[in-house]
C-alpha positions as CSV (number, residue, x, y, z in Angstrom):
1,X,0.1,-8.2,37.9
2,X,-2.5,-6.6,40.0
3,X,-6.0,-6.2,38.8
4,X,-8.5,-4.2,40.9
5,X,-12.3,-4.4,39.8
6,X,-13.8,-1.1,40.3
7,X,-17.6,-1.8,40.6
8,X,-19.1,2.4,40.3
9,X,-22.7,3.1,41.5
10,X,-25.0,6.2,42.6
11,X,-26.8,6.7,45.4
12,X,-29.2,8.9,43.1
13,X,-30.2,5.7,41.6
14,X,-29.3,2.9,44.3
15,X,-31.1,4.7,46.4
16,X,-31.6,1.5,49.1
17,X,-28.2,0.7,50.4
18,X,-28.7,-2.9,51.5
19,X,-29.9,-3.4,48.1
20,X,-27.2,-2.2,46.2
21,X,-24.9,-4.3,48.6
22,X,-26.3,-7.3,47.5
23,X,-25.3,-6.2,44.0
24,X,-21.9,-5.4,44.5
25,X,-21.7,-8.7,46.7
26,X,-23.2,-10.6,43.6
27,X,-21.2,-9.1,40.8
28,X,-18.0,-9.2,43.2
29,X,-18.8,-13.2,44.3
30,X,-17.3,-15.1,41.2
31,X,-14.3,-12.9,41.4
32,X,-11.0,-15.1,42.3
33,X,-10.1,-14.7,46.4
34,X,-7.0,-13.1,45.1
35,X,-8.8,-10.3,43.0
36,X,-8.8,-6.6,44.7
37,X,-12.4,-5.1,44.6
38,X,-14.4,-2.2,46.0
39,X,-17.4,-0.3,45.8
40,X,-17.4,3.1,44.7
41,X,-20.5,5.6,45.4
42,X,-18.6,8.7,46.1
43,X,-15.7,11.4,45.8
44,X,-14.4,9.3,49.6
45,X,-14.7,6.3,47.7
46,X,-12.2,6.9,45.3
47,X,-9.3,6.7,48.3
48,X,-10.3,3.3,49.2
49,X,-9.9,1.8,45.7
50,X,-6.7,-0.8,46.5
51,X,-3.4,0.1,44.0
52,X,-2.9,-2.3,41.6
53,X,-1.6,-2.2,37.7
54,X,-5.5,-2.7,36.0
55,X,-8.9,-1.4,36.6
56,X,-11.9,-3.2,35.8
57,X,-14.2,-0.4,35.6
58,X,-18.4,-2.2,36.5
59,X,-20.9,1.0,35.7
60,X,-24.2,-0.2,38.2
61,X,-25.8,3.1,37.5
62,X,-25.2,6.5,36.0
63,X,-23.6,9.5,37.6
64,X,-20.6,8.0,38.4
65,X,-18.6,9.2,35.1
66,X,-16.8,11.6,36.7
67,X,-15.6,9.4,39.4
68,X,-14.7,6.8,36.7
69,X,-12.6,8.8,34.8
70,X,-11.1,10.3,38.2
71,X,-10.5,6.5,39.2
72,X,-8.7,5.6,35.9
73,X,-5.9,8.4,36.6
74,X,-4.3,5.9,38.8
75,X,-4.3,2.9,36.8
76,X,-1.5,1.5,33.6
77,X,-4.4,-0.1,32.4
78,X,-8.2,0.5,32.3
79,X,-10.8,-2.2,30.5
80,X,-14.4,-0.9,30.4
81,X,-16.9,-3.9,31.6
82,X,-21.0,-3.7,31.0
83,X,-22.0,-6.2,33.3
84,X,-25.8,-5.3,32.5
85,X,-24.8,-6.9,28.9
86,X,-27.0,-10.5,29.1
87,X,-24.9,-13.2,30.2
88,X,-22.4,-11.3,32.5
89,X,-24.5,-11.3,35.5
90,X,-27.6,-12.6,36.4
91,X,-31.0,-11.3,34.6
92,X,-32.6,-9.6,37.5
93,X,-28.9,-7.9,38.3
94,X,-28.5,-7.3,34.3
95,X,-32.4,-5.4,34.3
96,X,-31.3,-2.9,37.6
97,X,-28.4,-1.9,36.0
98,X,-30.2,-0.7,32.4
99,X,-33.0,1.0,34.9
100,X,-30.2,3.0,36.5
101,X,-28.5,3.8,33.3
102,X,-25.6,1.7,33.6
103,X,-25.4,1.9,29.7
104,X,-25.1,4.9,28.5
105,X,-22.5,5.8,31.4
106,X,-20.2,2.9,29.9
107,X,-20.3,4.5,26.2
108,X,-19.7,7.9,28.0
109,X,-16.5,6.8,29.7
110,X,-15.5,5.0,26.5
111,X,-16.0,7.6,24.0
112,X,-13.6,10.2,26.7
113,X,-10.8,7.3,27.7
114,X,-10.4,5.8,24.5
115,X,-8.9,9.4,23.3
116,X,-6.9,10.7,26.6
117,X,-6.1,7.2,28.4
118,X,-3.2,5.5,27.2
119,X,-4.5,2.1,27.3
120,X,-7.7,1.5,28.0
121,X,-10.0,-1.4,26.1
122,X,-13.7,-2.4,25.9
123,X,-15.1,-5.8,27.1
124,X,-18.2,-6.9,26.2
125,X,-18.0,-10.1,27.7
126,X,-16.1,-12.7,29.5
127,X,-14.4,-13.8,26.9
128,X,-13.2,-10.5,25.7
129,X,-12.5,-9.1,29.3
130,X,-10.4,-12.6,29.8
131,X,-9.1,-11.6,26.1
132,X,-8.6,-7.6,27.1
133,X,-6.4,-8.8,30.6
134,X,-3.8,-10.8,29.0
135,X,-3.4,-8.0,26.4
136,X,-2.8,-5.7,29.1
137,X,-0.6,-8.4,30.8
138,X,1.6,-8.8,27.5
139,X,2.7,-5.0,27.6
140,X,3.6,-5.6,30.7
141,X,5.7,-8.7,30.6
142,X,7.3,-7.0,27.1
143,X,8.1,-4.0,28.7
144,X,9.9,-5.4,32.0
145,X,11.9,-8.4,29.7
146,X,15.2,-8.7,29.1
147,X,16.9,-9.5,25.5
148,X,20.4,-10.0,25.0
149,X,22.0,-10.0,21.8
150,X,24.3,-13.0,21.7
151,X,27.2,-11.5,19.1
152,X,26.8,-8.9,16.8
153,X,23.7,-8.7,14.4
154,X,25.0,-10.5,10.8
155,X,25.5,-8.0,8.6
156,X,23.2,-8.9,5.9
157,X,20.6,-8.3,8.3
158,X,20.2,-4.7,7.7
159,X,16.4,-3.6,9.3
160,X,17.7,-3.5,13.0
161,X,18.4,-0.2,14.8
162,X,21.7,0.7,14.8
163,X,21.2,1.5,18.7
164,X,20.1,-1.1,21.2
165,X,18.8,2.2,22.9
166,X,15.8,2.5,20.2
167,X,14.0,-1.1,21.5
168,X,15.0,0.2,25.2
169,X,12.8,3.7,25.0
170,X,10.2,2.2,22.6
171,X,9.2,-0.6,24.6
172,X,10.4,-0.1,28.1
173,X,12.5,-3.6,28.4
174,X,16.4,-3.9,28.7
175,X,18.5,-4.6,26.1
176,X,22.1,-6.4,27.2
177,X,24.6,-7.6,24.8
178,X,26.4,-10.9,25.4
179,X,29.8,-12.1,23.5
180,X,29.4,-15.6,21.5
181,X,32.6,-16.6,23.3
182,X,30.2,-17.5,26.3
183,X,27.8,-20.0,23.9
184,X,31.6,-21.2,22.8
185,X,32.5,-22.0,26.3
186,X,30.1,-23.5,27.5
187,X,29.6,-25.6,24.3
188,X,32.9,-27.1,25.3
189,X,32.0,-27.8,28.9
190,X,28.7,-29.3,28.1
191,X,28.4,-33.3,28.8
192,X,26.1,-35.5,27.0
193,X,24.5,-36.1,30.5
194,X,24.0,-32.5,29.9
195,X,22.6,-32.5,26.5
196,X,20.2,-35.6,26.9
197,X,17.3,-34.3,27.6
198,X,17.1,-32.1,24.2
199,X,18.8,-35.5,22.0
200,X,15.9,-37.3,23.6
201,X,13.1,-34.6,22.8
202,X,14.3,-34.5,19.1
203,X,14.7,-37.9,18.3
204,X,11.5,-39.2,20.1
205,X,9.3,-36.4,18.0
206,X,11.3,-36.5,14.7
207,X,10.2,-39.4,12.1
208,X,13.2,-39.6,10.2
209,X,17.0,-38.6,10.4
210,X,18.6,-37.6,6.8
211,X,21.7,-36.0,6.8
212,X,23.3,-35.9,10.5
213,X,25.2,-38.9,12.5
214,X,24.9,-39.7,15.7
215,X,27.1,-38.0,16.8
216,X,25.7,-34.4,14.9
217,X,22.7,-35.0,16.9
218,X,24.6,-35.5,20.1
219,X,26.6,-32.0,19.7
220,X,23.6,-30.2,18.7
221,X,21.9,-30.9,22.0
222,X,25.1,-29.9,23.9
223,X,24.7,-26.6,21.6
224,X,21.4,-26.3,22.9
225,X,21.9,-26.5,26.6
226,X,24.7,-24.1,26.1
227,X,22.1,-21.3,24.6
228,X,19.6,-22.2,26.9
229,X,22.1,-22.1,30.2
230,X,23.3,-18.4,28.5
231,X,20.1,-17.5,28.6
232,X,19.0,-18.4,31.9
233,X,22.2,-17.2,33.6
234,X,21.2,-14.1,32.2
235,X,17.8,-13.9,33.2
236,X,16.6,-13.3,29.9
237,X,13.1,-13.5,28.2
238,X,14.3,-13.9,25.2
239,X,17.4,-13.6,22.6
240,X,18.7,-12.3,19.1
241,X,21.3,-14.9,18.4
242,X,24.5,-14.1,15.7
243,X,24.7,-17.6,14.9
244,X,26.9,-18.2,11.7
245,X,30.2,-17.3,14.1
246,X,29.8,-20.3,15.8
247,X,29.3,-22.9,12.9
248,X,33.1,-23.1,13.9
249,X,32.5,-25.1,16.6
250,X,30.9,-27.6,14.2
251,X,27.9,-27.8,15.1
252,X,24.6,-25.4,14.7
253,X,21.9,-23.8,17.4
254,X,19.0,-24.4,15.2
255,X,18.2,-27.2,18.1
256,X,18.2,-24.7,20.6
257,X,16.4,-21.9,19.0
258,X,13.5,-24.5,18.2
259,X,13.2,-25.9,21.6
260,X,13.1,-22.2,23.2
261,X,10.5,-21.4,21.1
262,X,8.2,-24.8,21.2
263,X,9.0,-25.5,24.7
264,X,9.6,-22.5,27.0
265,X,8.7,-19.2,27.6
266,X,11.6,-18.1,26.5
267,X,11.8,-16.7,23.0
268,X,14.8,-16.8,20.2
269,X,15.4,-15.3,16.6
270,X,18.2,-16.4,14.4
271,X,20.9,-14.3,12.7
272,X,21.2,-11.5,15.2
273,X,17.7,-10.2,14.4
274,X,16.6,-8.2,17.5
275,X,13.5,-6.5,15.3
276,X,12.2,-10.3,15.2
277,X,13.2,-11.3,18.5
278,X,11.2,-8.4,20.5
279,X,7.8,-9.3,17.7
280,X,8.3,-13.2,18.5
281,X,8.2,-12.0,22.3
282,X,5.4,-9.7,21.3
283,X,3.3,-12.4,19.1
284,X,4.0,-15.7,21.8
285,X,2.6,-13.4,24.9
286,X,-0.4,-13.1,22.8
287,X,-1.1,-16.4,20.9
288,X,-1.8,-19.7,22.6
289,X,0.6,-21.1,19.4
290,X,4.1,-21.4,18.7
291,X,6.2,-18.5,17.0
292,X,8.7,-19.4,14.0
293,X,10.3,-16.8,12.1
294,X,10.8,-16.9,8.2
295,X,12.9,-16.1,5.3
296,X,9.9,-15.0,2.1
297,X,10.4,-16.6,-1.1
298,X,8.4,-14.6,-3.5
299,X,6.5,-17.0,-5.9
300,X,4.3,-16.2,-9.1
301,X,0.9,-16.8,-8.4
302,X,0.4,-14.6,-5.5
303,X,1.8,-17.1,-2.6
304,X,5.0,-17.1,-0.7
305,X,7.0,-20.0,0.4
306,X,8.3,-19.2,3.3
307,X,11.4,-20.8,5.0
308,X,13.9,-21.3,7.6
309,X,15.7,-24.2,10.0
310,X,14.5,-23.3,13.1
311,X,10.5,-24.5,13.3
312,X,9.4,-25.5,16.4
313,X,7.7,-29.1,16.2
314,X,4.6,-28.1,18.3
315,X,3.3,-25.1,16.6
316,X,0.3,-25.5,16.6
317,X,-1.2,-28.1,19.1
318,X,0.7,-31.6,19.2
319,X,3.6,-32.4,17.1
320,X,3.7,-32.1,13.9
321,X,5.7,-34.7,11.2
322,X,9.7,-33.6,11.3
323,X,12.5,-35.3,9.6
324,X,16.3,-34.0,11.1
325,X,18.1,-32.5,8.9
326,X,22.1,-30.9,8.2
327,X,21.9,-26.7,8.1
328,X,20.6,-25.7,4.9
329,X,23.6,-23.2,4.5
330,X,26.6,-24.4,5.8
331,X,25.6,-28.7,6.0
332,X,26.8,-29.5,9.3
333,X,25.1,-30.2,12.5
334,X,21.2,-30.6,12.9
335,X,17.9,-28.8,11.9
336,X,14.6,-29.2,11.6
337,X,12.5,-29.9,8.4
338,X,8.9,-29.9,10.0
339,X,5.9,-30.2,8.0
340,X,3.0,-28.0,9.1
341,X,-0.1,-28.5,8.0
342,X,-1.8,-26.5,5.1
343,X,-5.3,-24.8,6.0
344,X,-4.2,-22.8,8.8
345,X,-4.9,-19.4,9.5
346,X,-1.4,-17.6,10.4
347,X,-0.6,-14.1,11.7
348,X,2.7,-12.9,10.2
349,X,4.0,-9.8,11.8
350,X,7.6,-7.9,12.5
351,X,8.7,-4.6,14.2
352,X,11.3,-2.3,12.6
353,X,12.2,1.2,11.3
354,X,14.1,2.3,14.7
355,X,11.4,0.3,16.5
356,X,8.6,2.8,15.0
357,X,6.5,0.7,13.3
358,X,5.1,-2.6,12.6
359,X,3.2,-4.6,10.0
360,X,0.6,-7.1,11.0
361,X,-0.9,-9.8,8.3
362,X,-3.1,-12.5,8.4
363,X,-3.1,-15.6,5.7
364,X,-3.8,-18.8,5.2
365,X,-0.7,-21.9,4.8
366,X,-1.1,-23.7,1.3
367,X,0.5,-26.7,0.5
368,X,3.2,-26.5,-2.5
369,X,6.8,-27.7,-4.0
370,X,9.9,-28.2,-2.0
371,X,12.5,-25.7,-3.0
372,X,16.2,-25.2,-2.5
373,X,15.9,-23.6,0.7
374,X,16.0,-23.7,4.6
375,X,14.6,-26.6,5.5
376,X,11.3,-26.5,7.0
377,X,8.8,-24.5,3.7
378,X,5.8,-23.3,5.0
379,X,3.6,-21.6,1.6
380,X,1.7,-19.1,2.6
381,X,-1.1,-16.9,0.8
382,X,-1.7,-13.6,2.8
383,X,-4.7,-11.8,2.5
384,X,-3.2,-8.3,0.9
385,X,-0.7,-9.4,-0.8
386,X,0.1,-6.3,-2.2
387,X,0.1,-4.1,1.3
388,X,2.7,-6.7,2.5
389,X,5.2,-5.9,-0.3
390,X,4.2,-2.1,-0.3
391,X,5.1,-1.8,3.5
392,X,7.5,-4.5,3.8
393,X,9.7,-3.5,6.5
394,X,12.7,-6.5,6.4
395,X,13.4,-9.8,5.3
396,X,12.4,-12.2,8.3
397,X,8.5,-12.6,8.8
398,X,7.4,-13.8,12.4
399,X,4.5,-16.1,12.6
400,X,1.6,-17.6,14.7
401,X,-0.7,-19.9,13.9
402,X,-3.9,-18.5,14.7
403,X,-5.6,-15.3,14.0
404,X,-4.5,-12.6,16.5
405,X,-4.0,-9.4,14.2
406,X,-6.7,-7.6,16.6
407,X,-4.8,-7.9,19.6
408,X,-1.3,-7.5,18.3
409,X,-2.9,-4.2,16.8
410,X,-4.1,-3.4,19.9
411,X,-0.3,-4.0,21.5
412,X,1.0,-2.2,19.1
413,X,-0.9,0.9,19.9
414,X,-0.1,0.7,23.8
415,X,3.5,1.0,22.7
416,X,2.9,4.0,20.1
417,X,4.3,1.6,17.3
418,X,3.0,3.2,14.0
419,X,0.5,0.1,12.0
420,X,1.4,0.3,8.8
């Protein structure tokens, strides 16, 4: 991604030229080597800004709008910096920039872009500017992924869009569909040599084994190279994966979805759910955490236990306690029963509806009793409790495990996904 910073200033107020060089040198210094920059104090100006995909927009003075807004045209992305705000340059820098009206010029360019530009943001500091680029560079990496559908979507999954087509002109990425006979294949072909390295992750992070044998766990790590050598042969960033098919070859992929989640950048929903696969891509380019998606079990006293085999071990940051466990459904092969800590702040999130809209929720994990269900139980206590069930828009919930409802809002919005 190429970001240019755009640093905007008037000779009608910079009216000594070697001084406002100094500026533009200063503001421009801490800048990365790789970073595209230029000063802009004129309609010639404007030709000389390098191309790139995102424009930093730095007001120095007033009477550049025009020119801003002219600039911005040519750009995906825009973000809105004040650098006169204290603490984003230094104070004598910060003080020339209020004297030349640096601040109402900002609000002036906010108040038109934020209604005609697409996606354009406001950064107050570095923080949020560092915050406002990797929302910027999320849309991008969502729009120019790949997700293949590994089978057909199971049936009882009934949210998805009928068409692949509707994720391919929402969101901009490609859509591919892939037969399970491939996952079969190379299931069959797959060594132990092969399979090591994910036996070895999940037995050296896993307390206690329950259910599966040795030689389970053995066959779910072949499983898992097999998804994870589908998906790289196919260049994909992530997959929707029709699962239940291939409990014939007597093992499970709960391994594998787990590991692509916890461990790559990869991303993988169960059960053929593409809505879930394209929010988990969504969610992960966002959130420094670990995405798990979730059957809701309703309870009585406001809270739901949520559930499902596939929990990454790392959500959060460092392992957390996991016991290997036989699928919940069918009791072969391996899964995961890992036990993430109550207290944590979770966004909860899924896309649906034809890829139109999207439901964002924040909550709080609570401990509470282990039920007859998939095997890791996460309770969870959402803030509106009542909006969730009023806009529910499908059965699987995709979580994080910190707050990012702002940005994911803000994603939403670049892709003209309704917020329900």
């Amino acid at each position: 991604m190429d970001i240019v910073y755009g640093f905007f200033a008037s000779p009608r107020y910079w009216k000594d030229p070697d001084q406002l060089t100094q500026a533009y040198e200063s503001l421009s210094a801490p800048l990365p080597g790789e970073v595209k920059h230029h000063l802009v104090t004129g309609q010639e100006d404007l030709n000389g800004l390098p191309q790139g995909d995102l424009l930093v927009v730095v007001p120095m003075s007033g009477a550049v709008q025009k020119l801003i807004l002219s600039a911005a045209e040519n750009y995906s992305g825009v973000i809105l910096y004040p650098a006169y705000i204290t603490g984003n340059a230094s104070p004598q820098l910060e003080e020339a920039m209020l004297y030349r009206n640096a601040a109402p010029t900002l609000m002036d360019c906010w108040a038109v872009l934020r209604r005609t530009h697409p996606r354009c943001s406001l950064a107050l500091d570095r923080e949020k500017l560092d915050r406002a680029i990797r929302l910027y560079r999320a849309w991008q990496e969502v729009r120019s992924a790949k997700i293949i559908l590994i089978g057909d979507t199971e049936p009882w999954v009934i949210s998805n869009a009928h068409d692949l087509s509707a994720y391919e002109k929402r969101f901009g990425l490609t859509m591919e569909r892939v037969s399970q006979e491939e996952i079969a294949r190379k299931y069959q072909a797959a060594t132990r040599q092969e399979g090591e390295p994910y036996y070895r992750h999940f037995t050296a992070k896993s307390q206690k084994c329950l259910e599966p044998s040795q030689e389970d766990l053995w066959n779910a790590a072949r499983m898992a190279h097999a998804l994870i050598q589908v998906m790289e042969e196919h260049q994909a960033q992530g997959c929707a994966l029709a699962c239940f098919n291939l409990l014939s070859q007597g093992t499970n992929l709960c391994l594998g979805v787990s590991y692509i989640n916890d461990c790559t950048p990869m991303v993988a929903s169960c059960e053929g759910d593409v809505d879930s696969a394209i929010t988990m891509l969504m969610m992960k380019k966002l959130s420094s955490t670990k995405p798990w998606m979730a059957n809701p079990g309703l309870q009585n006293d406001g809270t739901i236990n949520f559930s499902h085999c596939t929990a990454p071990i790392a959500p959060i940051s460092g392992d957390c306690p996991c016991t290997l466990r036989s699928h919940h459904e069918s009791g072969i092969g391996v899964s995961l029963q890992v036990d993430i800590p109550a207290g944590q702040v979770v966004t909860a999130g899924r896309i649906s509806n034809n890829a139109s809209q999207i439901t964002i929720h924040r909550g709080t994990t609570l401990p509470g009793e282990y039920q007859c269900a998939c095997r890791t139980q996460l309770y969870v206590k959402l803030e509106e409790m009542d909006h969730y069930l009023d806009t529910a828009l499908g059965c699987h919930q995709v979580f994080v495990f910190e707050d990012i409802t702002g940005d994911l809002k803000k994603l939403a919005g670049f892709f003209g996904l309704e917020i329900l």
